[in-house]
N, CA, C and O atoms as a Tripos MOL2 file, in Angstrom:
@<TRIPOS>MOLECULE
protein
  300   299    75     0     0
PROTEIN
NO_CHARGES

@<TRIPOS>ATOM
      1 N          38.0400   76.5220  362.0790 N.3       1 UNK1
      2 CA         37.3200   76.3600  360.8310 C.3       1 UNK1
      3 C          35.8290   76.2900  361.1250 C.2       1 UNK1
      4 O          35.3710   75.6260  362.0550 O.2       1 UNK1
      5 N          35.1500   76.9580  360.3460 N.am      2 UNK2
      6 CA         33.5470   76.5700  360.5340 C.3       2 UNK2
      7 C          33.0700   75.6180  360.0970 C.2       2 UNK2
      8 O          33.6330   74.8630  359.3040 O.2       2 UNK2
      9 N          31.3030   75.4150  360.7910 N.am      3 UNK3
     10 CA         31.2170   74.1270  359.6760 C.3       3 UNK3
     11 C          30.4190   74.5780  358.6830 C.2       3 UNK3
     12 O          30.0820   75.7220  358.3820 O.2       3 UNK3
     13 N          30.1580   73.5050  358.2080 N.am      4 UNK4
     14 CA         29.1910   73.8660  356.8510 C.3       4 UNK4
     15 C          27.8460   74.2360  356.9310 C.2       4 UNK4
     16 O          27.1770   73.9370  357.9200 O.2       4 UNK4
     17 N          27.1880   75.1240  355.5790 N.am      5 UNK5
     18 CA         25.8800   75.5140  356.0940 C.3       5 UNK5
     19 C          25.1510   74.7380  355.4030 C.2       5 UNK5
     20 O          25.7480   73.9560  354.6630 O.2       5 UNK5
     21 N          23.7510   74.7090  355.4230 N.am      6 UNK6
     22 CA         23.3370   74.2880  354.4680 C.3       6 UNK6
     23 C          21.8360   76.3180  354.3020 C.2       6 UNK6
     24 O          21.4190   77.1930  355.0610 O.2       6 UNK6
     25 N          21.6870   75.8710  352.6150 N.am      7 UNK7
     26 CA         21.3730   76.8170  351.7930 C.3       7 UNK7
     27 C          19.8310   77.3510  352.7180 C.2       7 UNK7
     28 O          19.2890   76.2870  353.0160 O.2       7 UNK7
     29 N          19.0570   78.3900  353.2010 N.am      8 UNK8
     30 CA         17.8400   78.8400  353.3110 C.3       8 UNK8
     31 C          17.0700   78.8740  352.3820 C.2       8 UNK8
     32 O          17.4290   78.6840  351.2200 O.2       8 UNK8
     33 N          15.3980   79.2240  352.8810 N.am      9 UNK9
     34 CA         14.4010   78.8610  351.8440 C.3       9 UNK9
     35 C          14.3920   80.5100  351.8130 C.2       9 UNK9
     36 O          14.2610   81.0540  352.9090 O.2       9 UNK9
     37 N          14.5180   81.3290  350.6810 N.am     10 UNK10
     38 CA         14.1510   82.5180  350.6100 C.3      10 UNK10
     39 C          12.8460   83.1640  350.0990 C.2      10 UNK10
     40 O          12.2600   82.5580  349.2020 O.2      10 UNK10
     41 N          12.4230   84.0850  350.4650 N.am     11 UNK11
     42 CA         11.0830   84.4640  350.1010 C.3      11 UNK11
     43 C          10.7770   85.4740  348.8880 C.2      11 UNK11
     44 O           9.6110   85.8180  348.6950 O.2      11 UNK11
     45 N          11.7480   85.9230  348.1220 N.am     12 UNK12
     46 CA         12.5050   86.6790  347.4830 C.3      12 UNK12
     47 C          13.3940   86.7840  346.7680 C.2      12 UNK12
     48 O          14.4620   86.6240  347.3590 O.2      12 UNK12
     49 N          13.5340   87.0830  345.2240 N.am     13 UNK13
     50 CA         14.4720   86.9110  345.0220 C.3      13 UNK13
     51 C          15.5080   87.8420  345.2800 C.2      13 UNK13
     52 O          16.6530   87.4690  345.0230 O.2      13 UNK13
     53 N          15.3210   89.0730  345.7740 N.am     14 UNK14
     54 CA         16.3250   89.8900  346.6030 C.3      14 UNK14
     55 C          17.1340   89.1000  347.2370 C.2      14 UNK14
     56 O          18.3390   88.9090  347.0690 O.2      14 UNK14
     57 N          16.0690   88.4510  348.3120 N.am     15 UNK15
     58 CA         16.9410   88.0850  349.2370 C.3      15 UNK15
     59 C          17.9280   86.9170  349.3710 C.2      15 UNK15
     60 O          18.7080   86.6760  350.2920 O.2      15 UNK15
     61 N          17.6320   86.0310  347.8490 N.am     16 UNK16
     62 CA         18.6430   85.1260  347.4620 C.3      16 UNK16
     63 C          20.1230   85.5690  346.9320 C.2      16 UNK16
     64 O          21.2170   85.0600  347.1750 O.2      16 UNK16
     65 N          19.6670   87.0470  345.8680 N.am     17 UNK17
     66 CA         21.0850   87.8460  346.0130 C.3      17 UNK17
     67 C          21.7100   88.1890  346.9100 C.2      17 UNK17
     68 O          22.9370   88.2250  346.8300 O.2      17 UNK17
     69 N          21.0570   88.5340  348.0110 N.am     18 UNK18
     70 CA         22.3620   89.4700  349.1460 C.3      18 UNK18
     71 C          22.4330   88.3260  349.8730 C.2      18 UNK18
     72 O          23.0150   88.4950  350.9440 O.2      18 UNK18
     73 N          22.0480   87.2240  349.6750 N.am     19 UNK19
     74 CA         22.9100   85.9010  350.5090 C.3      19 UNK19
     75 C          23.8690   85.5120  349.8180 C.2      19 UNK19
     76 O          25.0450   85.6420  350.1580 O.2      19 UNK19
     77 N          23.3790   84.8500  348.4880 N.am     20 UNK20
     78 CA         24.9320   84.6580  347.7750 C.3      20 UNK20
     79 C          25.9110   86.1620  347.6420 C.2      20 UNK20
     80 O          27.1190   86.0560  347.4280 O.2      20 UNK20
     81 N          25.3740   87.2900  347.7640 N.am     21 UNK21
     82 CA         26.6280   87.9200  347.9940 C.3      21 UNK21
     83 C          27.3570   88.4730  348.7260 C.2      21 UNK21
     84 O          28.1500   89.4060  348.5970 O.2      21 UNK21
     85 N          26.8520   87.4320  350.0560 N.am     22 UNK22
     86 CA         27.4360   88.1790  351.3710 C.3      22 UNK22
     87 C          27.8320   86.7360  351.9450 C.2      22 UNK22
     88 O          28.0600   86.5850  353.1450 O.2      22 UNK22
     89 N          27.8990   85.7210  351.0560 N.am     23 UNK23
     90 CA         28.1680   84.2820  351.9380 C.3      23 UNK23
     91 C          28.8750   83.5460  350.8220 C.2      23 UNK23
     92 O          28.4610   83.3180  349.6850 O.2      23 UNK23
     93 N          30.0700   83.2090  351.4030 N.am     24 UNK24
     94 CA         30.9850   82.2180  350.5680 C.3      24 UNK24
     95 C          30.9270   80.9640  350.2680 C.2      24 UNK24
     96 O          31.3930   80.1300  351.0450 O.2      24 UNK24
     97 N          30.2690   80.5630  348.9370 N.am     25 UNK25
     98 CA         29.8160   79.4720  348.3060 C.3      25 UNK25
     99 C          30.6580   78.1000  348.5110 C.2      25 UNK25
    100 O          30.2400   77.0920  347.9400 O.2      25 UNK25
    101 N          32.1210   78.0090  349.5050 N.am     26 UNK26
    102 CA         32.4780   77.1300  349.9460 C.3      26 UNK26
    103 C          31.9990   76.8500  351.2110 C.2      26 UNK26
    104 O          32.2250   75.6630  351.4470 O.2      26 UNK26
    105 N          31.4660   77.3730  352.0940 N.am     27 UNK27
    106 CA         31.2960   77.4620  353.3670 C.3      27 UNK27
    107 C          29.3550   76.4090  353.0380 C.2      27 UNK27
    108 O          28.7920   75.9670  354.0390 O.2      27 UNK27
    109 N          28.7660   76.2310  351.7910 N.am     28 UNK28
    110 CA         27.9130   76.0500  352.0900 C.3      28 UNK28
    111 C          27.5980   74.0750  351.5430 C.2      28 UNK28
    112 O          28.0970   73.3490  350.6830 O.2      28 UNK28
    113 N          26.6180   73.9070  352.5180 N.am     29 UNK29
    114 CA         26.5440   72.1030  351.9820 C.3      29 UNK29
    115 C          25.5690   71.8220  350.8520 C.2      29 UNK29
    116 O          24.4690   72.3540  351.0010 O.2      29 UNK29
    117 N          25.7010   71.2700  350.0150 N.am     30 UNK30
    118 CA         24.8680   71.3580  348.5250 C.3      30 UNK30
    119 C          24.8290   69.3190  348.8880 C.2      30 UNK30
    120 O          25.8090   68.5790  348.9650 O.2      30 UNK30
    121 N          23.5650   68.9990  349.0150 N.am     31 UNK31
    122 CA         23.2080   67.9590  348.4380 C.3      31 UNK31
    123 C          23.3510   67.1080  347.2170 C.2      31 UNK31
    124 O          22.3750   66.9770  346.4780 O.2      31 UNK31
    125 N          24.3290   66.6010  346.9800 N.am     32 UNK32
    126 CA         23.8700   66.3300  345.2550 C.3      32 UNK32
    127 C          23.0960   65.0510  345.1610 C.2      32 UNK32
    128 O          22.4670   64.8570  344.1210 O.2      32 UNK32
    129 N          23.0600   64.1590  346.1070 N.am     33 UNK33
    130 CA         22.0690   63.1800  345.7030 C.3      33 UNK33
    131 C          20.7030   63.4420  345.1580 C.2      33 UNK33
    132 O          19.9460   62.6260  344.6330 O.2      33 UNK33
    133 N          20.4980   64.8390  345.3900 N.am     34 UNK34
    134 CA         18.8610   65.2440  345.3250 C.3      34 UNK34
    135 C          19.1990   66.0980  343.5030 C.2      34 UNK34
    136 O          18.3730   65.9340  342.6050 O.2      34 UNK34
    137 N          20.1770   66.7360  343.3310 N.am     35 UNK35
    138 CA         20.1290   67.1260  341.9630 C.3      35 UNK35
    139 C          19.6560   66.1790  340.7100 C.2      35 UNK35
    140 O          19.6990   64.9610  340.5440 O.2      35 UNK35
    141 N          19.2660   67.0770  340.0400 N.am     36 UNK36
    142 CA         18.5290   66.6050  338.4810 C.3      36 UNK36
    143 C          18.8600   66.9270  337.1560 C.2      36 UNK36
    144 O          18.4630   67.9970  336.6950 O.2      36 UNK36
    145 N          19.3570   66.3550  336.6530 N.am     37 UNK37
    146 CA         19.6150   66.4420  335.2670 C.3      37 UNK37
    147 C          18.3150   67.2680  334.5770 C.2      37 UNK37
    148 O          17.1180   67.0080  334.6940 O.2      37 UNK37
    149 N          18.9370   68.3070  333.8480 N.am     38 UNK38
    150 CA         18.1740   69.7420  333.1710 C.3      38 UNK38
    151 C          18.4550   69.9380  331.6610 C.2      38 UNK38
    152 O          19.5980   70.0030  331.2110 O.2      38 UNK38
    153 N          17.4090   70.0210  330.9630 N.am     39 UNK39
    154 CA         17.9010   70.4350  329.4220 C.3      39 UNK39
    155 C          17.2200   71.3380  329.2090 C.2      39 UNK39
    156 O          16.0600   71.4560  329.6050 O.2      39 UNK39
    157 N          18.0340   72.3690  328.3340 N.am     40 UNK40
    158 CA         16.9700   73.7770  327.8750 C.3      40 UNK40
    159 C          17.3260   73.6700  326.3520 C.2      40 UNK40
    160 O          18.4150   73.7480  325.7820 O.2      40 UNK40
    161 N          15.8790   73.4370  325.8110 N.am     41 UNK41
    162 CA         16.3100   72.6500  324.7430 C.3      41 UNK41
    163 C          16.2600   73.7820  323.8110 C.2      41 UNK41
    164 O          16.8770   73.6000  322.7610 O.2      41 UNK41
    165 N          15.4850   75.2540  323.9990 N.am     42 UNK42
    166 CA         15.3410   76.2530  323.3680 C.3      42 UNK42
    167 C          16.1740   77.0440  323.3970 C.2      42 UNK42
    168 O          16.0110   77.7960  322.4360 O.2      42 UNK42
    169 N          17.1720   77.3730  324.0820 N.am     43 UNK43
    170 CA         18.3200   77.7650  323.9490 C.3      43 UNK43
    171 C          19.4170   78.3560  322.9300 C.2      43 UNK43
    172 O          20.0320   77.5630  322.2170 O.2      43 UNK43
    173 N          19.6480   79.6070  322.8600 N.am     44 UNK44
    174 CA         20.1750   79.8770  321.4870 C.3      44 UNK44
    175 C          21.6270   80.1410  322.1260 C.2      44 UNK44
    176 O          21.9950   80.5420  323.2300 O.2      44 UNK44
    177 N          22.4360   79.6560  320.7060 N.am     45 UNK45
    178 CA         24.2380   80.4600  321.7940 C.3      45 UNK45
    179 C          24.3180   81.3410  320.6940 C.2      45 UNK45
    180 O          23.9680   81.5310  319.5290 O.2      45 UNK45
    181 N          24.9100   81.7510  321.5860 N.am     46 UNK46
    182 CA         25.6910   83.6610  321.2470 C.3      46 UNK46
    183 C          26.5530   83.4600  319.7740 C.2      46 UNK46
    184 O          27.5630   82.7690  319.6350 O.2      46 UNK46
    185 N          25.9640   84.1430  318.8760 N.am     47 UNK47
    186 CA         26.9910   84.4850  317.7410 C.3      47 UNK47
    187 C          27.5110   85.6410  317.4080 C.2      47 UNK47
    188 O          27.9370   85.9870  316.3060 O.2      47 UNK47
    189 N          27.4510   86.4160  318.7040 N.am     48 UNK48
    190 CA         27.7690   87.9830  319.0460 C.3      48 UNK48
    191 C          29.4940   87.5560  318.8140 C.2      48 UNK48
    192 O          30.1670   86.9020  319.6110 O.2      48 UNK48
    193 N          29.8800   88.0330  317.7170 N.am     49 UNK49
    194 CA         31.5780   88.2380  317.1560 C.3      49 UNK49
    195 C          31.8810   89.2490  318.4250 C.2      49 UNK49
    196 O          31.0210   90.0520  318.7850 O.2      49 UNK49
    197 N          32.9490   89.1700  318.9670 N.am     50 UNK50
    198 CA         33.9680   90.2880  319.6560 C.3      50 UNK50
    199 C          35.3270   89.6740  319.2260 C.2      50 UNK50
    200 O          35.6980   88.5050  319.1190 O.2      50 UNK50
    201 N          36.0220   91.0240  318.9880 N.am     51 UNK51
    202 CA         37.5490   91.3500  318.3960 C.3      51 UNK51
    203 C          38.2840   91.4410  320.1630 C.2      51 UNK51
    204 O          37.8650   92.0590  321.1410 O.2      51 UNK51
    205 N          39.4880   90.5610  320.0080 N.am     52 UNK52
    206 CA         39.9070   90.9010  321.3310 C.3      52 UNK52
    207 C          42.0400   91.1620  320.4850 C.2      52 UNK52
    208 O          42.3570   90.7600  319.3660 O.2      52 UNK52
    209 N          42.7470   91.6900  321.2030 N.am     53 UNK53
    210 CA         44.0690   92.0890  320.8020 C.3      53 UNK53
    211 C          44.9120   91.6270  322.0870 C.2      53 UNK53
    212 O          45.3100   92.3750  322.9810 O.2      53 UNK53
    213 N          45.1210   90.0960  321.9860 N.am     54 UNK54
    214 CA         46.0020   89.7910  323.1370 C.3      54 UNK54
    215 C          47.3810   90.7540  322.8010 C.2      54 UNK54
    216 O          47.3480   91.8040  322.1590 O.2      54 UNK54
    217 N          48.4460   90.2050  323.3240 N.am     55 UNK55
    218 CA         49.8370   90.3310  323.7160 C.3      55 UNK55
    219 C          50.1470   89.7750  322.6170 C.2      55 UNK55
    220 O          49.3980   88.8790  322.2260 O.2      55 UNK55
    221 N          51.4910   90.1840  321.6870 N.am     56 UNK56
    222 CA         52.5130   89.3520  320.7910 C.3      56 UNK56
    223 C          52.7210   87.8680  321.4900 C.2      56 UNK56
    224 O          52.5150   86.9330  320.7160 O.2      56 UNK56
    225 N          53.0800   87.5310  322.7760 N.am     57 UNK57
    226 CA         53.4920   86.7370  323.5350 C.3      57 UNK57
    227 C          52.1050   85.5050  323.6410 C.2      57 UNK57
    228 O          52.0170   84.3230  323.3120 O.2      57 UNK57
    229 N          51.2360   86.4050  324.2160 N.am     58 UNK58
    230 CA         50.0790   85.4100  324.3260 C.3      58 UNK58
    231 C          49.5240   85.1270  322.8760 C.2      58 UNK58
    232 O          49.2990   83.9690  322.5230 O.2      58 UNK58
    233 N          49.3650   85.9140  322.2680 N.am     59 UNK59
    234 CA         48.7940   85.4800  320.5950 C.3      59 UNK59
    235 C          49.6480   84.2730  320.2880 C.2      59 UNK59
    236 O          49.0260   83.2250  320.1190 O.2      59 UNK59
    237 N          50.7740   84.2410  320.2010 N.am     60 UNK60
    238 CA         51.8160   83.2300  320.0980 C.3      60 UNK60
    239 C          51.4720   81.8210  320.8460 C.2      60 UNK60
    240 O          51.3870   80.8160  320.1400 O.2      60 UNK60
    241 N          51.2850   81.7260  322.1530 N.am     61 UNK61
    242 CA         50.6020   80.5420  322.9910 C.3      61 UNK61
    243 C          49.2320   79.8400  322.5700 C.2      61 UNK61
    244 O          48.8840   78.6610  322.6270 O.2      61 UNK61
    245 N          48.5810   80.9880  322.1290 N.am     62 UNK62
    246 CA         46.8940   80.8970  321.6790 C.3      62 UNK62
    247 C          47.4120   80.1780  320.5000 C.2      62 UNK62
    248 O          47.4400   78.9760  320.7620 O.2      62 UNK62
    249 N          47.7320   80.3670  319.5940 N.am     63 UNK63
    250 CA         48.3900   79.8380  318.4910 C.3      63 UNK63
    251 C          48.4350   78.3080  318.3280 C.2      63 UNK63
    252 O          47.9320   77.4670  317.5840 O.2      63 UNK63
    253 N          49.4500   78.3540  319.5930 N.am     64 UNK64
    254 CA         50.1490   76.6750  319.8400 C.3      64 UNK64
    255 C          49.0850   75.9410  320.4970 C.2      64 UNK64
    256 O          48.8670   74.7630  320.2170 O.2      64 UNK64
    257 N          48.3570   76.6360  321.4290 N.am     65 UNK65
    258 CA         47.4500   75.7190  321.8070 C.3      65 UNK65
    259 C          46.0610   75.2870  321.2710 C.2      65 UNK65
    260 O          45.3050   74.4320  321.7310 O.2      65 UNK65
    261 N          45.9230   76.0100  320.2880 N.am     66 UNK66
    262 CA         44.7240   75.7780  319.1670 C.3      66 UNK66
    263 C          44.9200   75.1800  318.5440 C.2      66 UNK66
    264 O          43.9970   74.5070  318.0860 O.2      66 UNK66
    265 N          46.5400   74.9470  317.9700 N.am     67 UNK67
    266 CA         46.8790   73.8510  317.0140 C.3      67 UNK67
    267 C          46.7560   72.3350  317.7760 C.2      67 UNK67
    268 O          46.1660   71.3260  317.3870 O.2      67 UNK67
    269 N          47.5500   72.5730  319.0200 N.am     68 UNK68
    270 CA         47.2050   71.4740  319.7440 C.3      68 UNK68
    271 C          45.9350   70.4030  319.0520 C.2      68 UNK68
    272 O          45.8890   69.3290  318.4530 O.2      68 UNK68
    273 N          44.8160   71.6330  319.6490 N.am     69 UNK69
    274 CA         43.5740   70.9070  319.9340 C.3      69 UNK69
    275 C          42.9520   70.8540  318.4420 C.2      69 UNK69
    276 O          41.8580   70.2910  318.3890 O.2      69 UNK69
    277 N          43.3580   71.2430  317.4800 N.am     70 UNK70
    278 CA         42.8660   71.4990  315.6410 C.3      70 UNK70
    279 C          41.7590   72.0140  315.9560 C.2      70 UNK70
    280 O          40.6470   71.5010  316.0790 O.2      70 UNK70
    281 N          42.1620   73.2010  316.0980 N.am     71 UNK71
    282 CA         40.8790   74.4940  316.0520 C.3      71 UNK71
    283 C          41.4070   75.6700  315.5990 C.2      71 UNK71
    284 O          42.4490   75.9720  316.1800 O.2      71 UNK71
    285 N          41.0180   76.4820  314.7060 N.am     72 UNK72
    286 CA         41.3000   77.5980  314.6980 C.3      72 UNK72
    287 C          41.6560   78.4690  315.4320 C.2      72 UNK72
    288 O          40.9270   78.4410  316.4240 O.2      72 UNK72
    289 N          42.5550   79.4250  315.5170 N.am     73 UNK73
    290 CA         43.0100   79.9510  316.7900 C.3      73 UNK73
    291 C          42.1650   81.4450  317.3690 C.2      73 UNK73
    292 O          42.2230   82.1420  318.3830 O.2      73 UNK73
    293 N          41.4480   81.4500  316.1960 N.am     74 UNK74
    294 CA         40.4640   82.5750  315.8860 C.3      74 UNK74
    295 C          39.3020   82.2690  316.8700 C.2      74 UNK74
    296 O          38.6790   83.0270  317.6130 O.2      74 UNK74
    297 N          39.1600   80.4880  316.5860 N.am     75 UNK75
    298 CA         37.9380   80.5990  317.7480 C.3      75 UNK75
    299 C          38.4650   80.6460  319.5010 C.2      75 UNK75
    300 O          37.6240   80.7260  320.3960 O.2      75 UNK75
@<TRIPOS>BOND
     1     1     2 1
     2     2     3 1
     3     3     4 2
     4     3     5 am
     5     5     6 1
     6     6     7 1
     7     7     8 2
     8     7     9 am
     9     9    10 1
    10    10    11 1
    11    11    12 2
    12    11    13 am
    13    13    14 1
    14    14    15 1
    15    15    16 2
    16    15    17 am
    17    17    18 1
    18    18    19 1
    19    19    20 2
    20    19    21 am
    21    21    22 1
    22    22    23 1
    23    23    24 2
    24    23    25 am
    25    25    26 1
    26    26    27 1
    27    27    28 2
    28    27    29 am
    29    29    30 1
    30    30    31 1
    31    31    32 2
    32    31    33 am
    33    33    34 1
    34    34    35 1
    35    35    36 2
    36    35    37 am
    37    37    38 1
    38    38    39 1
    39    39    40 2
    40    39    41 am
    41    41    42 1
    42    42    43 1
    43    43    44 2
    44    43    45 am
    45    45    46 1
    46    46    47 1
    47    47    48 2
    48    47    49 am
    49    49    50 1
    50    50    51 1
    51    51    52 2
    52    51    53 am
    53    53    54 1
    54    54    55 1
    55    55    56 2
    56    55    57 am
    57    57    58 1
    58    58    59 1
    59    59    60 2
    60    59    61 am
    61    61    62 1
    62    62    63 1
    63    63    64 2
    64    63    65 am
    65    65    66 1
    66    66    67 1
    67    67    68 2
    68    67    69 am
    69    69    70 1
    70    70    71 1
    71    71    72 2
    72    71    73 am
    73    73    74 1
    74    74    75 1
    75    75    76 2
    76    75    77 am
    77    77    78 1
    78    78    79 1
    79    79    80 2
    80    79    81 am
    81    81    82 1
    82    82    83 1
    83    83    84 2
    84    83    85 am
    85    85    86 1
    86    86    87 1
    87    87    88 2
    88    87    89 am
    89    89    90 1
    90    90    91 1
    91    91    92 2
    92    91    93 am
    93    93    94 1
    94    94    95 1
    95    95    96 2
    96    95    97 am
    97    97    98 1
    98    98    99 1
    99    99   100 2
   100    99   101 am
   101   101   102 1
   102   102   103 1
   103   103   104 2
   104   103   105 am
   105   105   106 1
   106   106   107 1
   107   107   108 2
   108   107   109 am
   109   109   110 1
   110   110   111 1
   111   111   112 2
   112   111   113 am
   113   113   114 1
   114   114   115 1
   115   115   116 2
   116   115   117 am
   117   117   118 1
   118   118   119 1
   119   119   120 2
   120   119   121 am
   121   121   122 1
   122   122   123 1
   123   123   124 2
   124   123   125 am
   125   125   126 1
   126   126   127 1
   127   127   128 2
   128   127   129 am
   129   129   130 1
   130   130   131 1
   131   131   132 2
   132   131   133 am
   133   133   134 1
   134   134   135 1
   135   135   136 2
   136   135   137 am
   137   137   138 1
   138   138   139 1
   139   139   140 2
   140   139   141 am
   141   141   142 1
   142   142   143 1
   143   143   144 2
   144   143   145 am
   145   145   146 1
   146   146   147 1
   147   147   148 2
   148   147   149 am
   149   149   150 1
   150   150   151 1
   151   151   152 2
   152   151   153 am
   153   153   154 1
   154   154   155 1
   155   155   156 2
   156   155   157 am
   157   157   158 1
   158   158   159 1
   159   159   160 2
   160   159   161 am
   161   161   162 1
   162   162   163 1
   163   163   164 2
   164   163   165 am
   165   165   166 1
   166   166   167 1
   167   167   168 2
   168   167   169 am
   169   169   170 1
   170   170   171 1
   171   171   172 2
   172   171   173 am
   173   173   174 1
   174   174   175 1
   175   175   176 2
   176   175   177 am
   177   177   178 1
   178   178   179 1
   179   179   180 2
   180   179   181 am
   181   181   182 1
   182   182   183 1
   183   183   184 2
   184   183   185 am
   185   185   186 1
   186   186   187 1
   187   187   188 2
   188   187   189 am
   189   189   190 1
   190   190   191 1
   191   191   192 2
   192   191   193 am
   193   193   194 1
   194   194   195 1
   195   195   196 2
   196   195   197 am
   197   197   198 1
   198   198   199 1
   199   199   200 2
   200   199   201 am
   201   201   202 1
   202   202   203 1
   203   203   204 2
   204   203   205 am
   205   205   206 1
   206   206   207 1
   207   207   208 2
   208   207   209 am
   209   209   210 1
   210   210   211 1
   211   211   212 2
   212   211   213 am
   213   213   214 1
   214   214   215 1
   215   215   216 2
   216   215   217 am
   217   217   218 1
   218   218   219 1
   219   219   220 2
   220   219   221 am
   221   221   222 1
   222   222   223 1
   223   223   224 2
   224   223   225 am
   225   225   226 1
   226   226   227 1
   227   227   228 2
   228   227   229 am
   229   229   230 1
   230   230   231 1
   231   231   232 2
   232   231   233 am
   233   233   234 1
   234   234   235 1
   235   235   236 2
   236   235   237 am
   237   237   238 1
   238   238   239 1
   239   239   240 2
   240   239   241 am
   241   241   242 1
   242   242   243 1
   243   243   244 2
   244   243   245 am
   245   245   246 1
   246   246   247 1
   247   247   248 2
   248   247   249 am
   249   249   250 1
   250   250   251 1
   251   251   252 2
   252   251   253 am
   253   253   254 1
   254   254   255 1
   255   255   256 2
   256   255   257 am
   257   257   258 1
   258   258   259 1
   259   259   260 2
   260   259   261 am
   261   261   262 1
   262   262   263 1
   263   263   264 2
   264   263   265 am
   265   265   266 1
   266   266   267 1
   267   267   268 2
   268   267   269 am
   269   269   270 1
   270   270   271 1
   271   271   272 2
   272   271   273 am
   273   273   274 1
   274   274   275 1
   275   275   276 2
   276   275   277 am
   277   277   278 1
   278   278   279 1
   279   279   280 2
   280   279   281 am
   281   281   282 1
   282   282   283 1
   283   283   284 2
   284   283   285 am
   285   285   286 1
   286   286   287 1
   287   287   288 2
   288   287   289 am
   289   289   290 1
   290   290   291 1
   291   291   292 2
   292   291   293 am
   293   293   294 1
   294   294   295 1
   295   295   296 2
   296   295   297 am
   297   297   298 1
   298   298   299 1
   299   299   300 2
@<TRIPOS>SUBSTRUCTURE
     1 UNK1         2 RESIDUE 1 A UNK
     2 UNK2         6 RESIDUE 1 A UNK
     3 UNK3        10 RESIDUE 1 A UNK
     4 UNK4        14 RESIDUE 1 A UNK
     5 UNK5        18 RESIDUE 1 A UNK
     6 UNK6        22 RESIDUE 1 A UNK
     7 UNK7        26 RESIDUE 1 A UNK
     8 UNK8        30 RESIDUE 1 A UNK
     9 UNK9        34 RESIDUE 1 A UNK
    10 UNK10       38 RESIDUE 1 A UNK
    11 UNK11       42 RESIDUE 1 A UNK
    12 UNK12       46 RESIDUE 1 A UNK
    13 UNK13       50 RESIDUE 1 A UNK
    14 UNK14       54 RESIDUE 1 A UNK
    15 UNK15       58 RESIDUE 1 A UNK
    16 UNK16       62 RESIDUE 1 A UNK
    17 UNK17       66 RESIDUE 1 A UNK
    18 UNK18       70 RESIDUE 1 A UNK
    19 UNK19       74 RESIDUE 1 A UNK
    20 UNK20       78 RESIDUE 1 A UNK
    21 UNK21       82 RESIDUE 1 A UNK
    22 UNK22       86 RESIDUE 1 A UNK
    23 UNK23       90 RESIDUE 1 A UNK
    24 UNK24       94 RESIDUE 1 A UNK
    25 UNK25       98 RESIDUE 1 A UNK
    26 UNK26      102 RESIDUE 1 A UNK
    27 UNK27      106 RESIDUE 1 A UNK
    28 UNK28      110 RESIDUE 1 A UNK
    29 UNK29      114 RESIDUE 1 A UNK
    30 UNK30      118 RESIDUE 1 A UNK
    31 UNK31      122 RESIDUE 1 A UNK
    32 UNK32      126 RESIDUE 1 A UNK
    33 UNK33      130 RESIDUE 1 A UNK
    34 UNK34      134 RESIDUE 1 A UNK
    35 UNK35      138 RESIDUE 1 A UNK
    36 UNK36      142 RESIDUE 1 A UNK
    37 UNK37      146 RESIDUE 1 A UNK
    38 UNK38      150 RESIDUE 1 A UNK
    39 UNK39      154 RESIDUE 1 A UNK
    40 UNK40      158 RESIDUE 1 A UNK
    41 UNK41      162 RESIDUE 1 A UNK
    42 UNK42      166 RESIDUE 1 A UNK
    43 UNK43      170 RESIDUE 1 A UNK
    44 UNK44      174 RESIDUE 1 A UNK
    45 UNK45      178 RESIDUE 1 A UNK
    46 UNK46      182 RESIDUE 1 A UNK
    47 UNK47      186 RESIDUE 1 A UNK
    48 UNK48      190 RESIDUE 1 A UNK
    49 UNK49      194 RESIDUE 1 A UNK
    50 UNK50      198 RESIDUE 1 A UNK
    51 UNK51      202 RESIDUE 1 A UNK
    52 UNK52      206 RESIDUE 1 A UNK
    53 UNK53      210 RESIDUE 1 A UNK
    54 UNK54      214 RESIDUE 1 A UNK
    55 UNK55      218 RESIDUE 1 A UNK
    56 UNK56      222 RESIDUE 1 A UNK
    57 UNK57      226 RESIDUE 1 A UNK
    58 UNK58      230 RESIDUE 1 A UNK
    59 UNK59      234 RESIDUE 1 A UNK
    60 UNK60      238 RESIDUE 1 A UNK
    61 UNK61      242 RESIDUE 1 A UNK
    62 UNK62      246 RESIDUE 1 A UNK
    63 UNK63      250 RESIDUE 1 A UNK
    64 UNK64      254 RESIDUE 1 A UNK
    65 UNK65      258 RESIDUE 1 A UNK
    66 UNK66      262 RESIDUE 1 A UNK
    67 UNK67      266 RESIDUE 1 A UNK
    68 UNK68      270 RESIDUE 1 A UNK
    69 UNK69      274 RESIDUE 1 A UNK
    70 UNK70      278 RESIDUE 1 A UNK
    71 UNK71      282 RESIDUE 1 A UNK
    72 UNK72      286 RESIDUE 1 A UNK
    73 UNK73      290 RESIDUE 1 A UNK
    74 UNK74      294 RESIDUE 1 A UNK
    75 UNK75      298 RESIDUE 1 A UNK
């Protein structure tokens, strides 16, 4: 087993892509004592509608589990 890495300072943002996509995000050591609570307070969410056509089977599950939670099954 290897050990853990910890993350490089990159000079680039190239070169932050072809690290995360050439290096497996378990393999690496993330500090969290040093993380910070972030708000983006301007932020808009998506009211972009998409139509999706599960399965008879899965529409059926989606169903039950929306009722579960009392939500529409639509959302």
């Amino acid at each position: 087993m290897s050990k853990l890495k910890s993350i490089p300072t990159f000079k680039t943002e190239a070169e932050e892509r072809s690290f995360g996509k050439h290096h497996d995000s378990k393999q690496i050591t993330i500090d969290w004592s040093k993380a910070e609570s972030v708000r983006f307070p301007n932020m808009k969410h998506s009211t972009t509608a998409i139509s999706i056509r599960p399965a008879a089977g899965s529409a059926e599950q989606i169903k039950i589990a929306a009722n579960k939670r009392d939500v529409a099954y639509q959302s």
